[in-house]
N, C-alpha and C positions, 0 to 999 in steps of 0.2 A: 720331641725337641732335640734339634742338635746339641751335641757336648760340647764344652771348650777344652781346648788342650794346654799346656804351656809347655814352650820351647823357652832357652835360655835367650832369645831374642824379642820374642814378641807372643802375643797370642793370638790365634787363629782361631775359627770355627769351623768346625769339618765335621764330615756326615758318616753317622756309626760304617760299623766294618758289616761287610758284606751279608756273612750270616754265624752261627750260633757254630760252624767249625773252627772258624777263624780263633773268635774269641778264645775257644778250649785252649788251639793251638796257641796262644797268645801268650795264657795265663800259665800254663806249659812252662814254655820257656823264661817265663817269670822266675818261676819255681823251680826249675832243675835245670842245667847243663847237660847235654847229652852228650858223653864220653866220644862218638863217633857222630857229627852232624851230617845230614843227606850231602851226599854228592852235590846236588844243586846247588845248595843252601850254601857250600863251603866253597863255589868257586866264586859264589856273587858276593861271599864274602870282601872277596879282593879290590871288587868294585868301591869305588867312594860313595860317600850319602848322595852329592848334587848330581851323579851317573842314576844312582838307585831309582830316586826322582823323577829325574831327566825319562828313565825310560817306565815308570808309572804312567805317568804324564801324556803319552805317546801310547800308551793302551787307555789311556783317558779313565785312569786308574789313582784311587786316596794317594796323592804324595806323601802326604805329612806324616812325621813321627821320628823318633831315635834309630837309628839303623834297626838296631835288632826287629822292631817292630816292621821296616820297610822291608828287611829281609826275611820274616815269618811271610809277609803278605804278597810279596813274588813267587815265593815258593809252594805257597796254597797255589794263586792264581794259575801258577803253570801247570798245575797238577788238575786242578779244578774249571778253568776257564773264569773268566769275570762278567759281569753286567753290563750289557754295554749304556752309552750314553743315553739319555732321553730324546727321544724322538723331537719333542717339543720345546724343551725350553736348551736342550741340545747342551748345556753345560753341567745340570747335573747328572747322574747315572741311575739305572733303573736298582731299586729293591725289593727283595722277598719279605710279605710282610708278615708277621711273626709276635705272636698269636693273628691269628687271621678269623673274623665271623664269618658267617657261613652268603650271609651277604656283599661282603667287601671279596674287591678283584685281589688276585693273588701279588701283584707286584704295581709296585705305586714308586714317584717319583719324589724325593725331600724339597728338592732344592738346591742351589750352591749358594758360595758366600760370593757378596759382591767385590769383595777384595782382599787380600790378605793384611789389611792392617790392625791396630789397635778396636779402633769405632766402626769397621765394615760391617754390616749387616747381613743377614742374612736371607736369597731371595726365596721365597716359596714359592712351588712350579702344584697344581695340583693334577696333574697327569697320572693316569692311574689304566691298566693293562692287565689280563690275564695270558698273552701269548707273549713270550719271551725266552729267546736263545741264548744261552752263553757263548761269549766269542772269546778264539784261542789268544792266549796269551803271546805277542811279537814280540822274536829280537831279530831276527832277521832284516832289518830295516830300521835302526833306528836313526832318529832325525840331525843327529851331531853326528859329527866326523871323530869327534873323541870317545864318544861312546861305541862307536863303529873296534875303533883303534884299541880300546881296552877288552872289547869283547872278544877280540881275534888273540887275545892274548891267552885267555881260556882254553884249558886242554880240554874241557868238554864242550865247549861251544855249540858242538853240533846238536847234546842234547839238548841242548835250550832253545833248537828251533820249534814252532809249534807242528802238531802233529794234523794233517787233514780234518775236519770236523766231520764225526758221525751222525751229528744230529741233522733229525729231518729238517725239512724247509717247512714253516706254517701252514702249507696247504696239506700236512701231511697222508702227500703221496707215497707209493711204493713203487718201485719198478715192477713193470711187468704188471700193473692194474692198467683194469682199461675204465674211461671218465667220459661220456660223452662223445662217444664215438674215438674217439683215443686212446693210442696205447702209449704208457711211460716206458721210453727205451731205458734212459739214464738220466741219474739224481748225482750231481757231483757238488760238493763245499769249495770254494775260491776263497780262503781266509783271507788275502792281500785286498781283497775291495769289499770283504763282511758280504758274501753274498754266498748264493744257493742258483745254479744252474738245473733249469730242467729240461730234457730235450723229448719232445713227444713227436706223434706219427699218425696223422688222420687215418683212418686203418681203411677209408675205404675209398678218398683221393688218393692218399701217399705223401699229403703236403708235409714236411717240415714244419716245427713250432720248437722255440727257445723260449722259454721264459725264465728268467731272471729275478728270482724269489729275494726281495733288500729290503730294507726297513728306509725308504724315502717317499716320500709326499707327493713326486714329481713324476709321475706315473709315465708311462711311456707305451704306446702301440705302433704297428707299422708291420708293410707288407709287401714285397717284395718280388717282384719276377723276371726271370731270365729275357731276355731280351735283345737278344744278339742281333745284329743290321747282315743284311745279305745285297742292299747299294747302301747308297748315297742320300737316297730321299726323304730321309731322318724321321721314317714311320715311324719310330719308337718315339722321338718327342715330340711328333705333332700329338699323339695318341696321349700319352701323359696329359697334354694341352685338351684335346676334346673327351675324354674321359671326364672332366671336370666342368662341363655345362651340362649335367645333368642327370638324372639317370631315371629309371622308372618309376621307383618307390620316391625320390624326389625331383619331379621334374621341375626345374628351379633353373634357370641362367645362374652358372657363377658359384653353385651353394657354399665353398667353401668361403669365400668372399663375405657372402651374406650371413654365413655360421657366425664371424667376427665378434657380431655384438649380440648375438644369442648364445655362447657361448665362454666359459672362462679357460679356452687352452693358452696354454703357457707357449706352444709352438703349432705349423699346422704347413706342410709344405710336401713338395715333391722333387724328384730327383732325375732325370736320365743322364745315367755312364752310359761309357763304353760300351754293355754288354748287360746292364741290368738299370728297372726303374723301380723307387722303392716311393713308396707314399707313406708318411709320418706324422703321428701328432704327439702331444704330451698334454697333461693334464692333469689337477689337483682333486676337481670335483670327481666320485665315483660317476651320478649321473650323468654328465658331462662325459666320459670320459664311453659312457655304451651310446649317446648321444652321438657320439664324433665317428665313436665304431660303428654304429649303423648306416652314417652319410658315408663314410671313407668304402666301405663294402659295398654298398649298391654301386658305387660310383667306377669303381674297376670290374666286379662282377656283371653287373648289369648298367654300363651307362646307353644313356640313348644313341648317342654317336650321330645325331643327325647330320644331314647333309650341309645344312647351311651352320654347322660350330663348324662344321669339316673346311668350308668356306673360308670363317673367320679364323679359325687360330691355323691352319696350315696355309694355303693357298688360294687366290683366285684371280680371275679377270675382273678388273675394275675400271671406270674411268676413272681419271684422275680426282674429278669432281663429279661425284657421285648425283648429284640433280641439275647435271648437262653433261647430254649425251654426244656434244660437239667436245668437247674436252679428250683431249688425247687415254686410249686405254692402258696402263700401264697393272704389272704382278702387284699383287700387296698381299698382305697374311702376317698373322702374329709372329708365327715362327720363323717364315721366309725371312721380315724384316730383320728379326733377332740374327738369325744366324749371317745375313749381309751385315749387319755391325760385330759382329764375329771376325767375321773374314776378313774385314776391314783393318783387324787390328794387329799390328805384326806379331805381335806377341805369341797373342792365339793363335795363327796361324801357324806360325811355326813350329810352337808345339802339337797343333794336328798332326800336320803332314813330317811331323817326328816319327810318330807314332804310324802312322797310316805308311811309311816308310821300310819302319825296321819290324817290321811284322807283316808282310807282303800277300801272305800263303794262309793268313786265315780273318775272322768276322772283325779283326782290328783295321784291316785296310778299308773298310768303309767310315764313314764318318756318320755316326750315332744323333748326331745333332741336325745332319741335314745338310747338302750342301747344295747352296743358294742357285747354283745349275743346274741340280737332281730334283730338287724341292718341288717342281711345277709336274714333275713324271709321279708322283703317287696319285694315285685314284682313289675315290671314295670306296668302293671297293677292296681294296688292297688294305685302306686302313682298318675294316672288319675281319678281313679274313688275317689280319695280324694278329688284333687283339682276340679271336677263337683259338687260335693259335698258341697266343703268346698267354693272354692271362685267363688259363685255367688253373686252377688250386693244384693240379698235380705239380704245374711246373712254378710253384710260387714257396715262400720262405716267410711264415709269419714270425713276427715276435714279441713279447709283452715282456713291462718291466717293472718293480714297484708293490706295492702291499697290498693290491687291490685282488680279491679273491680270484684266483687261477678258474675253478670252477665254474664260477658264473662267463668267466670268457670265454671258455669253453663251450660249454653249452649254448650261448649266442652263434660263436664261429659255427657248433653242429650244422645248426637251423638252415644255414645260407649252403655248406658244404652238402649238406648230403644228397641234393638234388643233382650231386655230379659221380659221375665214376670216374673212374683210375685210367689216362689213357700215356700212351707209351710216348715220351721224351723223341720229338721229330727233329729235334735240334742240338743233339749235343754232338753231332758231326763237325759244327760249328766251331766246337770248343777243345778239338786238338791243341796238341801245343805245337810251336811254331818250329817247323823245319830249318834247321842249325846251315847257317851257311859256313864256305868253305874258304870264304875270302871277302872282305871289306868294300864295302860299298858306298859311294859318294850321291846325293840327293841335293841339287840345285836349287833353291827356291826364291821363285819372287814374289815383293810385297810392295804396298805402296809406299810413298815418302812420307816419310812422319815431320811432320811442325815442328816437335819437342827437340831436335836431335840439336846440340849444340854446335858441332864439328860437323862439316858434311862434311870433310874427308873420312869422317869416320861413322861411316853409317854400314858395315856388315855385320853381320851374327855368324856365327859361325860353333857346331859343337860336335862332340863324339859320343855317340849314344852303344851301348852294349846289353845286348840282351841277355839277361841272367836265368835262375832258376825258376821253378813253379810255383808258384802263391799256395798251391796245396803243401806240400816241404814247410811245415812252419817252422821249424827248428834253423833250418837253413834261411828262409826267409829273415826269423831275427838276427841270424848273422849276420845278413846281406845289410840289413837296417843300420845296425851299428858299424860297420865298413864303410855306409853312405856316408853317416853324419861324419864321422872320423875324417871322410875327403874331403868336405867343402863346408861342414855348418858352424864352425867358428871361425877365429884370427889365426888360433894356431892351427887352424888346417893345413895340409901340405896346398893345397891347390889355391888358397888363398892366399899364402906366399906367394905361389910360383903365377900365378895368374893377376890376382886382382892388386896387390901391392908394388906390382912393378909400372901399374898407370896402362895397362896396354891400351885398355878396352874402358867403359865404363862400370860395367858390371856383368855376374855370369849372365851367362844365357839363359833364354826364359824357360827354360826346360832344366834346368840343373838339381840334379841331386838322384835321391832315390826313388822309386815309383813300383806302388805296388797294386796298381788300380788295373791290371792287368791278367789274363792266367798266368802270365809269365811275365816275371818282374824286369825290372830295366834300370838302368843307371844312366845320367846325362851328367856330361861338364861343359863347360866351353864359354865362351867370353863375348857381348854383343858390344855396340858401338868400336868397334876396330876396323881400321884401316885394309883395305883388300890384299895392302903387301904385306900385310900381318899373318895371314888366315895360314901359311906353312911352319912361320913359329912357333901361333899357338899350337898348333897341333905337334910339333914337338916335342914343347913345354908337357902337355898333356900326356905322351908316351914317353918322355922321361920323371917324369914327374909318378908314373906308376912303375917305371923300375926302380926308382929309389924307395917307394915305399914296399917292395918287394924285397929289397935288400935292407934297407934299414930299420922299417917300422913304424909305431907311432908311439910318441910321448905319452909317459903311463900315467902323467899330467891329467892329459889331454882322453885316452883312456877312461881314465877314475871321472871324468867331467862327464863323460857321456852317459856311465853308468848312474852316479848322481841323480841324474837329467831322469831316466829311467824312473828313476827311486822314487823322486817329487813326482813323476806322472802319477804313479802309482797312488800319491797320497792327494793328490790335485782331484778330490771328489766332488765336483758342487753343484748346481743344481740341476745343469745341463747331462750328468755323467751318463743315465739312460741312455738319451740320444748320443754320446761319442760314443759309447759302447757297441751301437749296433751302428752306428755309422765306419767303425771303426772295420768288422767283424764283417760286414757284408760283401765285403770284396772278395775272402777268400770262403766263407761259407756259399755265395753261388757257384762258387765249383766244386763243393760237394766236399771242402775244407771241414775238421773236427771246429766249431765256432770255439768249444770249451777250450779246447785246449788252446788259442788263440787266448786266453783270457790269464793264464797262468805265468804271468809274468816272472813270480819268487822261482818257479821253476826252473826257468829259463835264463835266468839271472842266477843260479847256483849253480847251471851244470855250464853255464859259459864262464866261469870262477874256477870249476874243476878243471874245464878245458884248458882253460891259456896257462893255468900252473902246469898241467901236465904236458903240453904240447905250446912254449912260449912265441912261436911262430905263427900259429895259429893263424891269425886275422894275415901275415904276410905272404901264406898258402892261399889265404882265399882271394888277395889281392892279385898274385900268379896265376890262380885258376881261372879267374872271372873276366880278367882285363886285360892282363902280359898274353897270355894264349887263349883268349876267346878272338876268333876268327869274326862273330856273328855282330860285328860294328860297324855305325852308318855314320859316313861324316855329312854332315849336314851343312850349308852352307845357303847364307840368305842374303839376296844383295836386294836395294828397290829398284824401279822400274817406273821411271818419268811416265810411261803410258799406262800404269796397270789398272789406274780407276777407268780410266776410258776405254779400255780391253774389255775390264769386266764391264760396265755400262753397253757399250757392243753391243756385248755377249746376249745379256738380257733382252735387249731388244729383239736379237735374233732370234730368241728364244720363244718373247712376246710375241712376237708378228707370224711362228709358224701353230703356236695353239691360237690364235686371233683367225686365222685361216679356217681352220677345223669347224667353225660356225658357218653355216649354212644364212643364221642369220645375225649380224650384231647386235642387232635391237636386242635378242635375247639377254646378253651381257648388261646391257642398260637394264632391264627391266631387275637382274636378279642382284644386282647392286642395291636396287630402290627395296625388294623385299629384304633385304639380310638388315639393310638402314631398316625398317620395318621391324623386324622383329627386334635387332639390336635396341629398340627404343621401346618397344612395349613392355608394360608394367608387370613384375612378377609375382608371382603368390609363396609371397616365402612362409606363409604360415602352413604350408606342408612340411618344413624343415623342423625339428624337434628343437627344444627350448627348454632350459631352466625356470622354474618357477623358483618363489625367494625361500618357500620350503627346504628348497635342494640345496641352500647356501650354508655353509657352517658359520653359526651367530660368533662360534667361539675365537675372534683373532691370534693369532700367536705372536704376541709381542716381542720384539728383539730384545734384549737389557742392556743399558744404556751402562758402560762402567766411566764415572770421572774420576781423571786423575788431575794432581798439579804437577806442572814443570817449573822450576824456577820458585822465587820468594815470591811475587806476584800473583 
């Protein structure tokens, strides 16, 4: 049974102290004064009780009690680490249970109280665990600005950061064992998001594997392959697209479509950048979760790729009306269509051929997505001899997230792996970085007339693009990050003064900010909706506007908000965080980026604290190096064009009417529109697709707890 305590305000119920050291130490200091108190102990003396609290509170650690008492129980905790929260009922914390039979799990969960008043009750959680980590005790991030404030007042401060955690991860592995065909390179602790990095090595593909050892429910898989375009013809996502009607092991139209309601995934999707396609799910159920793993694998390892998905989701000849052959024959295709409302859109467009711009000389000048005039030049052919190419395990990036036994995925992923060997990377020629030009260059572009635009005098876009550092440099990269936001992502930005506050334009340009979706990262500014006698002041504006932040700086205001911002990402954990984490991680891990070290934000965020004390120019060095004297800048400039849908309409036809040629006989066209309507309409056998049975369901709910409060007399 919980104790009650009494404060001189009120009575509380709180749950015993951790374990049987605490107490000694407790009773301790009951009883005797120590002539010299720890170091620790005596600088958090200085601290107030509502700080003490405040940063119990923030380790999700007993607030309550008389100072002495909060100050014994930080100074264990730092020393000792603490229990973290319960998993399930997520407000109270886990405990060692003490005496313990020989039948009962080692750590069981009390409960919390439903409020701190007189009458609050007490809720009981019966959650109950034998695997349990201690997590280090933070001050490095605490959630007040005043606690921030009083802690930097401490001449040891620094001791009171937590130290790396030695402890294994659950699945306790060891470096340098080998699991299933795998060898553990590195086991490294991430204390700022309570997790446990593991990074293995198929020993006999060479594929990469990240997992992510945390104590969340939302489990997370996905897999990933290089995928660099060498045209236009947007192999990479039509392949995504027919990858996905089918595969061997389940020859099924659609499975992932039809997985929906045979399945409990929380998310289930896919992805083509630039340069890589990742396929991802998440999910709470274990079964469920080798379920989703064995559809998501056959379906990139081994999809069918028939001729007629090749049809439907990329390309074909069709008539208009598919059951009359008198009806004019016109392109259709999933992907064609898609990427034609693409291109359609000025937006997107512009930010294409940004890109496909300031990067000339390597796999970013083509367009990844397709492009709507290239789109009819892939061959069925061509889309096999990609994915041979492209998604073999050597050249792929697994990753798993979550408490679901590391092992058992492992030995799944063997089974499908080991029918492959190790073949040599035909594409990383691809993946130079891009040749530094010697002088600035101007990119014209035209788009159609948009409806929305309120001003037709003022319909240009126009922006200055610079190409920066390597997404590999992650140190330099988060510099680059915070230099971004610092130009344009709030009011007190320099560039939102000098741009968007004076009315020129209506907003920046659809490419503004930082960008790091590339090998080599990029920065955009510039202003759309502005008048064409505008487009040399903005550009002014824009080159003066970075010599004054080279000479003057940025508000330390404006500074401390960015870092802030940081601080909250870092605690912004919720149920999605699996999925940002490898959404986040996979742009610079395909080029062969440290993932982990991408993950150590507290790092990064103290040596950029050392940095700008020591060097208070810092960020005005990197604004001179990357932007006053970077040569390698594309002004970009977009006006519309009264004819461009009929250009591009043209165009199509032209394009239409010379594969419309290439048939010996049309009827063929007629006849294989009627079979693709054929098979698109025949009935599938989804019960090859694996399914939950009500077995596989956990009976047990986890109920949120409802806390009422009043406001007012009422």
């Amino acid at each position: 049974m919980p104790r009650k305590r009494k404060t001189k305000k009120t009575k509380v119920e709180v749950q015993k102290d951790d374990d049987e050291e605490l107490e000694e130490e407790l009773k301790n200091n009951e009883q005797q004064t120590p002539k010299k108190p720890p170091s620790i102990r005596s600088q958090l003396n200085l601290l107030t009780v509502p700080i003490l609290k405040q940063i119990l509170r923030y380790n999700h650690q007993n607030p309550f009690g008389i100072k002495q008492v909060l100050l014994t129980r930080i100074s264990y905790l730092v020393k000792n680490g603490g229990y973290p929260p319960c998993p399930k009922c997520k407000y109270g914390r886990l405990k060692l249970r003490k005496p313990r039979k020989t039948t009962e799990t080692k750590y069981y969960c009390p409960g919390f109280p439903s409020g701190f008043g007189e009458g609050d009750s007490f809720i009981r959680c019966n959650y109950e665990t034998d695997d349990c980590t201690k997590t280090n005790f933070n001050f490095t991030n605490p959630i007040h600005s005043q606690i921030r404030r009083q802690l930097q007042k401490l001449s040891v401060s620094s001791s009171l950061s937590p130290k790396p955690s030695q402890t294994p991860p659950s699945t306790s592995l060891s470096i340098g064992q080998e699991i299933h065909g795998y060898i553990v390179n590195e086991i490294e602790s991430v204390p700022e998001y309570r997790l446990t990095a593991i990074k293995l090595q198929h020993k006999l593909t060479g594929c990469e594997h990240l997992h992510i050892d945390r104590e969340h429910k939302n489990n997370v898989w996905s897999v990933a392959f290089q995928t660099t375009p060498r045209d236009d013809t947007g192999v990479a996502h039509i392949l995504e697209h027919t990858s996905l009607c089918g595969s061997d092991k389940f020859p099924c139209r659609d499975p992932f479509f039809k997985m929906t309601n045979r399945s409990m995934a929380t998310f289930m999707n896919a992805f083509t950048a630039s340069d890589w396609t990742m396929y991802v799910f998440s999910t709470q159920n274990q079964k469920d979760y080798f379920n989703l793993m064995s559809v998501y694998l056959d379906a990139v390892l081994h999809p069918k790729l028939d001729q007629y998905d090749f049809l439907q989701e990329g390309w074909r000849l069709e008539h208009e009306n598919v059951n009359d052959s008198s009806s004019p024959i016109v392109l259709k295709g999933v992907v064609f269509n898609e990427m034609k409302g693409a291109f359609s859109d000025s937006h997107q467009l512009f930010s294409r051929r940004v890109q496909n711009s300031l990067m000339p000389a390597s796999t970013y000048r083509y367009e990844s997505g397709g492009d709507p005039e290239s789109i009819p030049s892939l061959t069925w052919n061509g889309l096999k001899e990609f994915h041979a190419k492209h998604y073999h395990p050597s050249n792929s990036r697994f990753f798993t997230y979550g408490t679901f036994p590391l092992t058992d995925t492992l030995e799944y992923l063997n089974d499908y792996l080991i029918n492959y060997t190790k073949q040599q990377k035909a594409i990383t020629s691809t993946l130079l970085e891009e040749p530094r030009w010697k002088q600035q260059k101007t990119e014209r572009i035209a788009c159609a007339p948009q409806s929305f635009v309120v001003d037709q005098e003022k319909t240009t876009t126009v922006s200055i693009s610079y190409l920066l550092g390597s997404i590999r440099d992650v140190w330099e990269t988060f510099l680059l990050g915070i230099v971004g936001s610092l130009l344009v992502d709030s009011e007190k930005s320099p560039f939102y003064k000098k741009l968007i506050i004076p009315n020129i334009g209506t907003n920046y340009s659809p490419d503004t900010g930082f960008d790091r979706s590339t090998l080599n990262t990029s920065f955009h500014v510039g202003l759309q909706d502005i008048s064409n006698g505008d487009v040399d002041r903005v550009l002014k504006l824009i080159n003066e506007t970075f010599a004054e932040v080279a000479r003057d700086g940025f508000e330390q205001s404006q500074i401390d908000a960015i870092l802030h911002q940081i601080e909250l990402g870092m605690k912004h954990q919720d149920e999605n965080f699996g999925l940002r984490i490898i959404t986040n991680l996979i742009y610079s891990w395909i080029h062969e980026a440290d993932p982990v070290e991408s993950l150590k934000s507290t790092k990064f965020l103290d040596r950029f604290n050392k940095e700008i004390k020591k060097n208070p120019k810092l960020l005005q060095e990197m604004v001179e190096k990357y932007f006053l004297n970077n040569q390698h800048k594309l002004i970009a400039i977009m006006n519309p064009d009264e004819e461009y849908s009929e250009k591009k309409k043209r165009k199509e036809m032209e394009i239409c009417q010379k594969l419309i040629s290439q048939y010996e006989n049309k009827r063929d066209i007629y006849e294989q529109g009627l079979e693709l309507q054929k098979r698109q309409s025949a009935p599938q056998n989804v019960d090859v697709l694996p399914t939950l049975a009500i077995t596989d369901i956990d009976k047990n709910i986890i109920q949120t707890p409802i806390i009422k409060t009043q406001i007012g007399n009422k």
